[in-house]
N, C-alpha and C positions, 0 to 999 in steps of 0.2 A: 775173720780175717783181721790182721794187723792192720791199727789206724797209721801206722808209719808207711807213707807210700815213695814209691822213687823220687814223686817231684814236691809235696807237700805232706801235711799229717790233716784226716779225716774222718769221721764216721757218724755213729747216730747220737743226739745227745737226749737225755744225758748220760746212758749207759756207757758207750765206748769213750766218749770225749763229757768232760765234765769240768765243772770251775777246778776240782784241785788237779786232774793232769793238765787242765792250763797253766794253773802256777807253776808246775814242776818243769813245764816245755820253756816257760821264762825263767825257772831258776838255769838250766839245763842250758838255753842258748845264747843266756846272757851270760854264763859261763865259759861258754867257748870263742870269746872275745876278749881283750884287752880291758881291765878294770876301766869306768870311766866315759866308753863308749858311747857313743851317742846313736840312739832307737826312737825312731817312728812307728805310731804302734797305731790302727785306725781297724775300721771294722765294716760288715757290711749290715744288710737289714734286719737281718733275723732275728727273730725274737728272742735265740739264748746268746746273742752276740752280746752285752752288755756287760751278765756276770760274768762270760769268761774271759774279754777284755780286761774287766780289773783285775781278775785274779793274774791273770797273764803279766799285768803289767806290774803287779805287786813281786811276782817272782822274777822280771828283769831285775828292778830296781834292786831286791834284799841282793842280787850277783851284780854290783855295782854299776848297773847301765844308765845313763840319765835319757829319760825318757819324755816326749813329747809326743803328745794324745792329740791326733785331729779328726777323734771321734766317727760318726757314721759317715763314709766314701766312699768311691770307685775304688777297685784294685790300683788299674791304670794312675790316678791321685797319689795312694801312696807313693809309688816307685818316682813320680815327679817329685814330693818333697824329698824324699831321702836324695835326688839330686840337686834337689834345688839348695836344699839346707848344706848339701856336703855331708849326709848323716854316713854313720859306718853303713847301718842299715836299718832293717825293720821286719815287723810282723805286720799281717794283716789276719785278722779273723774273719774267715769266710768258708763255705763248704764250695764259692763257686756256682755253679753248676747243677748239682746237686741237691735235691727234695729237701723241703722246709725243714725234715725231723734230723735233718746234718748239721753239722759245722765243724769247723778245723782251722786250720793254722797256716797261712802262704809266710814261710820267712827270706829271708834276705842278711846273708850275714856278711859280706864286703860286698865290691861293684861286680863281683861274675856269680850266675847263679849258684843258686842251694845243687850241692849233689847227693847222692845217695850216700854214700859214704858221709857225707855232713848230717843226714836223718837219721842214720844208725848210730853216728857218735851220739846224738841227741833223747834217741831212745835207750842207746847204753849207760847215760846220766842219769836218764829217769830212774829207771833201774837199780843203779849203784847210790842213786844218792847223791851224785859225786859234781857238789857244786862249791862256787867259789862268794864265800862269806863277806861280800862288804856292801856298803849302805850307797848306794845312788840316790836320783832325786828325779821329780815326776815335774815337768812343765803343766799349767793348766791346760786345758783343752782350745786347739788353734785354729784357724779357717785360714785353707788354702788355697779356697775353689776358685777367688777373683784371680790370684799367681798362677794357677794352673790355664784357666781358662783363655787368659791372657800369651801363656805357651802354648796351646793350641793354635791362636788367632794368628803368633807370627808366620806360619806353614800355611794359612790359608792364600784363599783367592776368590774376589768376585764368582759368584756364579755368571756363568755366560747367557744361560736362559733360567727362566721362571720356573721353577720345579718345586712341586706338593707333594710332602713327605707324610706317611705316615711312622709315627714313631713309638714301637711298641718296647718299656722299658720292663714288661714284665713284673711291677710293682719292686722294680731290683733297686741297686743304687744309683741304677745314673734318671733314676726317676725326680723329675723338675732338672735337672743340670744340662742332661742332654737335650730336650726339645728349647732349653731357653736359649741356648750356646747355637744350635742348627737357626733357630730362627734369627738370630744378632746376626747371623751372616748372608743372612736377606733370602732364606726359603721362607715356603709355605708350612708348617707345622701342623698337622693334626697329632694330638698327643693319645695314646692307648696306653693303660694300666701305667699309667706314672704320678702315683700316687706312693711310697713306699709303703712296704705292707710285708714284714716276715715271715710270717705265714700265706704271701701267694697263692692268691686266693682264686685269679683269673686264670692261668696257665703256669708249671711248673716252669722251673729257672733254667733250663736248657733247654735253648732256640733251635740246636743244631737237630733238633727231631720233628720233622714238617710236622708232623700232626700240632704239634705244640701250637702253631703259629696258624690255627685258622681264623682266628677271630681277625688277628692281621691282613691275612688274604683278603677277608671279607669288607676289612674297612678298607681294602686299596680300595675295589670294585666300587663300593658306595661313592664314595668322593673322587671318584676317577685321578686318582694320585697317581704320579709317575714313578715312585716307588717306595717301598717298604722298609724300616731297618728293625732289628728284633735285637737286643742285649740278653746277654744270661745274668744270672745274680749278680754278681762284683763288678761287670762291666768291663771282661776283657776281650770276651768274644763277641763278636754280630756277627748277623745273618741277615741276608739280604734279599728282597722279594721283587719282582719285576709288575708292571702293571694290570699286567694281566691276573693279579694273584699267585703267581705260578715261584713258588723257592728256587730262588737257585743256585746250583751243585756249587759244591766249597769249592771244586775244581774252576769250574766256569769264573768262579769269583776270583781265584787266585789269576785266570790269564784275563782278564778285566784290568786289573792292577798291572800285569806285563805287560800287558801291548801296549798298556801307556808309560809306564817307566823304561821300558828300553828304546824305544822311540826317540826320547827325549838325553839318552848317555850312551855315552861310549859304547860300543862290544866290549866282550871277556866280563861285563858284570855277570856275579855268581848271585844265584838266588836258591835256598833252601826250603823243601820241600820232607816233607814226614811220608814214609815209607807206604802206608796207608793209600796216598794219593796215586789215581791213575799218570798211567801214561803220558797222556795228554800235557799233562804240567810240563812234563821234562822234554818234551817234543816242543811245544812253544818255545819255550826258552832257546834250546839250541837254534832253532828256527831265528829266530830275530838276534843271534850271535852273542849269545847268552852262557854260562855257566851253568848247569841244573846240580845241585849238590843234595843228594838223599842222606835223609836223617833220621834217626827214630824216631817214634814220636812220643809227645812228651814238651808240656811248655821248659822244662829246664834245658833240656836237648836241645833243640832249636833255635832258644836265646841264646846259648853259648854257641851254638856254630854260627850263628847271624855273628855276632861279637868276633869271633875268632877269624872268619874269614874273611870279614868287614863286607857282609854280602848285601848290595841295594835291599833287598828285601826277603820274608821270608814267610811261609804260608803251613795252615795246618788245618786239614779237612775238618777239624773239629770248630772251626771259626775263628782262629787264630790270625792275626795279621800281625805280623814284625816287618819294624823301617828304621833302615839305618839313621835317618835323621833320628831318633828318639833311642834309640839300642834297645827297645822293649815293643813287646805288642799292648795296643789300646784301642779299645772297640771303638770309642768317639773319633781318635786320630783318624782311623780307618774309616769310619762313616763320613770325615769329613772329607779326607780324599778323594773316596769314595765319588762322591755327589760333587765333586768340582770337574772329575774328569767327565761324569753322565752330561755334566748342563754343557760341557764344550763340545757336546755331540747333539745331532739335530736326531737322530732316531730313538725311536724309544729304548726303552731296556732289551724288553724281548724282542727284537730286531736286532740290534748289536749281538746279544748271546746267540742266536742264531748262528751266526758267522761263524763261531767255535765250532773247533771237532766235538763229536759227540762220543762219551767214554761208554764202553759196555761194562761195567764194574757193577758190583754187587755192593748194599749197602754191609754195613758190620753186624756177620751172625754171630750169634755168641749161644756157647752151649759151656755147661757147668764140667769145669775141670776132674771135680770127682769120676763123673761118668765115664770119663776115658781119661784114666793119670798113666797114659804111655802114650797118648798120642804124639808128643814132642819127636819121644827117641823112636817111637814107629816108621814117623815120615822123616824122621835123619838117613835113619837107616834105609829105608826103600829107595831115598834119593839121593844113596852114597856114590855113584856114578853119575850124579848132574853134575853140568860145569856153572852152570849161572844159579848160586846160591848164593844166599844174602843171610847174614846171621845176626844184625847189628839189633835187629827188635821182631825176637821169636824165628820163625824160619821163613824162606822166600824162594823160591824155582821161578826161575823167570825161560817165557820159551819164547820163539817169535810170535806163537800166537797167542801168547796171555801170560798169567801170573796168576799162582795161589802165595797166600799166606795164613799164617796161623803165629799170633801171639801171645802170650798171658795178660791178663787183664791187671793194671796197677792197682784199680780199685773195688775189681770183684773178685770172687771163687771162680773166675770165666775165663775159655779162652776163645780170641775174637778171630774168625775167620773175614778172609775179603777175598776176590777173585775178579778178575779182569780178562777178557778176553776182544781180539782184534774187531771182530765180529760177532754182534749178538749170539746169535744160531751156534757161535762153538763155544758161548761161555758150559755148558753142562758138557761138553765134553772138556775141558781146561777143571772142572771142579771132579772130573771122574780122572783125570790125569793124576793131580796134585795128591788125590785121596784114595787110590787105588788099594791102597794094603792097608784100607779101616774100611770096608766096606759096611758097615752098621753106622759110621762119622756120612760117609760118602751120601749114605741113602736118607739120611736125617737131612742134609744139608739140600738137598736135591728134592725131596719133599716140600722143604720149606718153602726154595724158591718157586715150586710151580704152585704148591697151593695157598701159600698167604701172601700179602699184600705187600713183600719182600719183591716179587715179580714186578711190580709197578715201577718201581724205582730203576731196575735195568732193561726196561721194556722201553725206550725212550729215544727212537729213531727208527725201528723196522719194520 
């Protein structure tokens, strides 16, 4: 599969990504700029981050970008300097997310996100060769973290009550930044794998798949901590754990965030939610006199409708949080929200989420697109007489009692089923609805959920 994906470039190094397709991605997008430009270029922990950094930075500079290095950082840090400094924009080397043996490329080539069409022209340079021949110049390497940290702190607020955090940064980049920045603002801190480490040696770099995050659960319980935050690699996403040990759903977390921001403003604010997410999301919001605006998903997606529709905020089951104050999502800004609105509440975590409707959703199956290359135009076609179909990421039937979908995976051979239904009891008739005319898709899907550990996840109220 092509390391060029919709929202960034990715894959294993060093076979698919390697120091010279770094130069070539900096000769390539330092060409698609104004000679002269001004780039942030920073990285995250991993162990092949370094040489492809230079090389990366070597091929802005020969397409005449003047570049400034502020070395190993959060995702969320870049996109602060590049507004802090006023830069055109920036790269960041990171796979994200994504198992040690990755890394890639998050760029930034003016103030609105990278599009696909921006990755294409990108890989169509690599390709052609087709770069622009002049001599830029490299700043030494910079620290930002007191600047940035210090934008963080003016959004903050006293904690209201005393609250012990455990904070697992997954030996990622917000390891020492983030437990020292939570406790300046007068929590309790216990810190987990925050030591940096590229090779990840404790848990894999995405939090958003519970199993990842037991050791986390385990030290809530030990220290009877009020609750848990988990970062993935570059520190754009968190995941958040209640004291009981228990993760809880991106959903539950994104109406966490609503019922205290709309509380607090007007009605008609619009809040953005990725396609992915149940019901629930978009029924809160309208509930408290809200806008719910669906969106693909996809961090470039999302930013730019947050941005475009100037929406209070904006949510993505994958652990994404975007806030209009910032125009970007960042896993710290969120964790610190986060825990200013828990300590102005007297109940614990799992008491508050309590209160939330409970989603019958399925987590993300994924089955290999070779195996079925007509599933798409199969279930087009069977549901060419639906009226509530969605087409904006893969395909969607939505009925009163539930929802399937089925999308292509940006960054595997996969394509990711979800399914949501009103009431537990009829999610298996909702995935025999959606999947009727792939009965071999149908019975895989339907296997999976009863007999692996896929059932636990929507078993979760009846």
């Amino acid at each position: 599969m092509s390391i060029y994906k919709d929202c960034d470039i990715r894959g294993i190094y060093p076979d698919e990504v390697n120091e010279e397709i770094a130069y070539l991605i900096g000769r390539a997008a330092g060409s698609m700029v104004p000679a002269g430009s001004c780039f942030i270029v920073g990285g995250d922990v991993r162990i092949s981050t370094p040489p492809l950094k230079e090389n990366l930075i070597r091929g802005l500079v020969e397409s005449g970008i003047h570049v400034t290095d502020i070395g190993i950082v959060p995702t969320p840090l870049l996109y602060f300097v590049i507004d802090y400094l006023h830069f055109r924009g920036g790269i960041m080397v990171t796979a994200s997310h994504n198992p040690a043996a990755y890394n890639g490329f998050k760029i930034l080539l003016d103030e609105m996100p990278i599009t696909p069409k921006d990755i294409k022209e990108i890989q169509k340079r690599v390709l052609e060769k087709n770069f622009r021949n002049q001599l830029g110049q490299i700043d030494q390497v910079k620290n930002f973290e007191k600047e940035y940290l210090l934008f963080l702190k003016k959004f903050s607020t006293p904690p209201q009550r005393k609250l012990t955090l455990v904070v697992d940064c997954g030996n990622g980049s917000y390891s020492g930044l983030a437990p020292d920045f939570l406790t300046s603002l007068g929590y309790h801190v216990i810190s987990l794998f925050c030591e940096p480490d590229g090779s990840f040696p404790n848990r894999p770099p995405n939090p958003s798949q519970p199993e990842n995050l037991s050791a986390l659960c385990q030290t809530i319980l030990q220290h009877q901590a009020d609750v848990g935050i988990a970062f993935d690699g570059d520190g754009d996403r968190v995941i958040f754990v209640d004291e009981r040990g228990e993760v809880i759903l991106p959903e539950h977390g994104m109406i966490f965030f609503i019922r205290h921001l709309f509380s607090s403003h007007s009605s008609n604010q619009k809040f953005v939610y990725d396609i992915k997410s149940s019901r629930i999301v978009a029924d809160e919001v309208q509930r408290l006199g809200g806008i719910p605006l669906v969106e693909r998903s996809g961090h470039t997606y999302i930013k730019t409708r947050l941005i475009r529709e100037d929406a209070i905020m904006a949510g993505e089951i994958s652990g994404h949080y975007f806030f209009r104050e910032i125009h970007r999502d960042d896993g710290l800004f969120a964790a610190m929200v986060f825990l200013s609105y828990l300590s102005s509440q007297n109940s614990p975590l799992s008491k508050i989420i309590e209160t939330y409707p409970t989603p019958h959703v399925t987590p993300d199956i994924r089955i290999q697109t070779r195996s079925f290359p007509n599933l798409l135009s199969t279930l087009k076609k069977s549901h060419s007489k639906e009226k509530n179909v969605t087409t904006i990421d893969g395909f969607r039937v939505d009925w009163i009692e539930g929802w399937g979908l089925v999308r292509k995976s940006v960054t595997e051979p996969m394509y990711t089923l979800r399914f949501e239904a009103n009431q537990n009891a009829n999610l298996f008739e909702i995935v025999h609805r959606f999947l009727y005319a792939l009965p071999d898709v149908e019975q895989e899907i339907l296997t999976r959920l009863k007999n692996n550990r896929e059932i636990k996840t929507i078993d979760n109220g009846d």
